[in-house]
N, C-alpha and C positions, 0 to 999 in steps of 0.2 A: 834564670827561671824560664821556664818551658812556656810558652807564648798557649801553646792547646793543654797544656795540667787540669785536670779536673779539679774542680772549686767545690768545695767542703759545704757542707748544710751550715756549718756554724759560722763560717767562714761569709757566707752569701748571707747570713741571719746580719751579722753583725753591721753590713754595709747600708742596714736598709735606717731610713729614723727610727727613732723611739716611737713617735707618733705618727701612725699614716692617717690619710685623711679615711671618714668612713666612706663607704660604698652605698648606691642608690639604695639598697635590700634595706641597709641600716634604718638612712636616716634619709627618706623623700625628699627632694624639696617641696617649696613651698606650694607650686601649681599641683604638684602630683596629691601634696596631702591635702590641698582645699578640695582636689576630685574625689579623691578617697572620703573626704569629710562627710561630702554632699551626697555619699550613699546611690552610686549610679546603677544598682540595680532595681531599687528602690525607684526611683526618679522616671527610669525609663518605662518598669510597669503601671504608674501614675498617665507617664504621656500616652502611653497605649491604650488603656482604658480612656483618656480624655480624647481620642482618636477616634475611639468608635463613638463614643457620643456624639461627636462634631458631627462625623459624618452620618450619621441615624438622625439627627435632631433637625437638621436645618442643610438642605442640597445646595441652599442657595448665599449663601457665607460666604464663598470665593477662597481662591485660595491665601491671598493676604491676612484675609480675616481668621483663617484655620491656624495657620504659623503663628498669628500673633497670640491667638486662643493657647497655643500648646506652646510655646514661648513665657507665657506668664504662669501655665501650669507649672510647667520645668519648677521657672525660678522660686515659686513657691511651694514646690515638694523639696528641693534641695535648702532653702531655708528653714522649713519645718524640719528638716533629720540635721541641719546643725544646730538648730536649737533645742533639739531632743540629746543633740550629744551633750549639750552643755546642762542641759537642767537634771539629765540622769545619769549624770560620770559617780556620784555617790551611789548609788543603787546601782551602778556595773563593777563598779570597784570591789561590793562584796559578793557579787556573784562569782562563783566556783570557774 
């Protein structure tokens, strides 16, 4: 056998498992689908808007107090869109 022979499509199919693992595209893992969950486009036009408020409403907040403002914003727009996925997966399920 020729050491450089060209190697066949069915020939290179057959070497590989039966099951290969899926691929990121598939199946996320778990950080990547808690980000995706939590709706970050969503989230980040929530913190931006609480952004301008901070800084309209009160100059004198500091910056500790601004981070922690937009900090508990975050956490509670990204709680709110996963429990929006959770309370409306029947009503997206029969949408088109």
């Amino acid at each position: 056998m020729n050491r450089h022979s060209p190697v066949t499509r069915e020939a290179a199919a057959s070497a590989l498992p039966a099951s290969l693992p899926p691929t990121m595209t598939e199946r996320p893992g778990q950080v990547a689908a808690f980000f995706l969950l939590a709706k970050p486009g969503i989230v980040f036009a929530e913190v931006l808007a609480c952004l301008a408020g901070v800084l309209l409403a009160r100059p004198d907040i500091g910056g500790a107090g601004s981070v922690a403002i937009l900090f508990s914003v975050a956490l509670a727009a990204s709680g709110a869109a996963m429990m929006n996925v959770i309370l409306e997966k029947t009503a997206d399920r029969a949408m088109p």
